[in-house]
Wavefront OBJ file of the C-alpha trace (Angstrom):
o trace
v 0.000 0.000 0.000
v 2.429 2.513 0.562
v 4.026 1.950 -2.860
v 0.866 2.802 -4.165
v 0.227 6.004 -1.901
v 1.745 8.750 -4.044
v 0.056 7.559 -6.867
v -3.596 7.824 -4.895
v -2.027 11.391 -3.958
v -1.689 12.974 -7.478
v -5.248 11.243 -8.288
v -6.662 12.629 -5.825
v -5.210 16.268 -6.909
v -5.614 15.882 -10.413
v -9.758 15.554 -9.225
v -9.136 18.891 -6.989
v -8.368 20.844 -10.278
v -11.937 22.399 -11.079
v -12.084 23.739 -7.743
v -8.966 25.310 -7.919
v -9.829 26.568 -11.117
v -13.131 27.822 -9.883
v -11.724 29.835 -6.732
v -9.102 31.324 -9.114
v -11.930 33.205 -11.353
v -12.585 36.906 -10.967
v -15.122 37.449 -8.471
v -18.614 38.418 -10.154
v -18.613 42.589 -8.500
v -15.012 43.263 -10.151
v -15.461 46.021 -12.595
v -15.202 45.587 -16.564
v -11.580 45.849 -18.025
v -11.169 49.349 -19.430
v -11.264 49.733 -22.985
v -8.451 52.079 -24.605
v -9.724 54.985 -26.838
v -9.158 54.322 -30.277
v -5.789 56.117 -31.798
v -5.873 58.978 -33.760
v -4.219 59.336 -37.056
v -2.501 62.662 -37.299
v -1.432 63.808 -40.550
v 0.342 66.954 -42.095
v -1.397 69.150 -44.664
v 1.679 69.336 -46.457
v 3.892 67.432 -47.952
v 7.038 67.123 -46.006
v 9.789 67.639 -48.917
v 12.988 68.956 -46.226
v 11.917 72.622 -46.288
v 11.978 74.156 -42.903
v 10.498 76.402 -41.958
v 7.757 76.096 -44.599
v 5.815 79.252 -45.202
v 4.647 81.035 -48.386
v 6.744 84.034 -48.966
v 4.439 85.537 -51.844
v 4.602 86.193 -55.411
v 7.754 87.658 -57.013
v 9.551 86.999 -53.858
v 13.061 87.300 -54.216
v 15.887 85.588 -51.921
v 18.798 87.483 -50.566
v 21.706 85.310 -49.086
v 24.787 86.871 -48.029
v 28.412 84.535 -47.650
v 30.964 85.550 -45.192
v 33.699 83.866 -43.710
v 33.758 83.063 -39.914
v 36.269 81.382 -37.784
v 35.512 78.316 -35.827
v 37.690 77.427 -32.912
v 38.189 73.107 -33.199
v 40.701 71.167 -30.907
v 42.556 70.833 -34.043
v 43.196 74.226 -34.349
v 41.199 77.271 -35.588
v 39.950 77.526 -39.355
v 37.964 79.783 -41.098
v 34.979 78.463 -42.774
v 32.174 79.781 -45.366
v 28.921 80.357 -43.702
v 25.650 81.003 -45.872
v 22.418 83.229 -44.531
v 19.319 83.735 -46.376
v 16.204 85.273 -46.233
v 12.787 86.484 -48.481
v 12.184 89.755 -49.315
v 9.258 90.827 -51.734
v 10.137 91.473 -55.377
l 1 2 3 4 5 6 7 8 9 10 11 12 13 14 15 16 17 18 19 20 21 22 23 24 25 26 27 28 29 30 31 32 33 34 35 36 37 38 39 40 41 42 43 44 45 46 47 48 49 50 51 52 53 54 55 56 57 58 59 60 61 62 63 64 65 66 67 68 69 70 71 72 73 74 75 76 77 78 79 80 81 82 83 84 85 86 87 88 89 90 91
């Protein structure tokens, strides 16, 4: 018989499993699960083509750009380097 005991044991457990199952369950008062909002799609009324910033300067606009040289201070010593601004103005 006691060869034969361990055996009984895990029959006897493997009968316990709906009531473990059962006391495991979510009690009946829990609330719902909450529901996520659905996502929003946001998208630009342009078309993003690498111009920033991206305003309409007008008709016959004209652009001015004026090229200096500046010096830049690197750990490898100081150079002088081109440096570019622009801007609209109306034609």
């Amino acid at each position: 018989m006691g060869l034969f005991s361990p055996f009984c044991v895990s029959a006897e457990a493997q009968t316990a499993g709906p009531e473990i199952r059962l006391a495991q369950a979510a009690p009946p008062d829990a609330p719902p699960p909450r529901k996520r909002p659905p996502r929003l799609r946001v998208t630009p009324y342009y078309s993003p083509d690498g111009v920033y910033p991206r305003y309409n300067p007008g008709p016959n606009a004209v652009r001015e750009c004026n090229a200096t040289y500046v010096q830049e201070f690197r750990p490898s010593g100081t150079v002088i380097v081109p440096r570019m601004s622009c801007y609209w103005r109306p034609g």
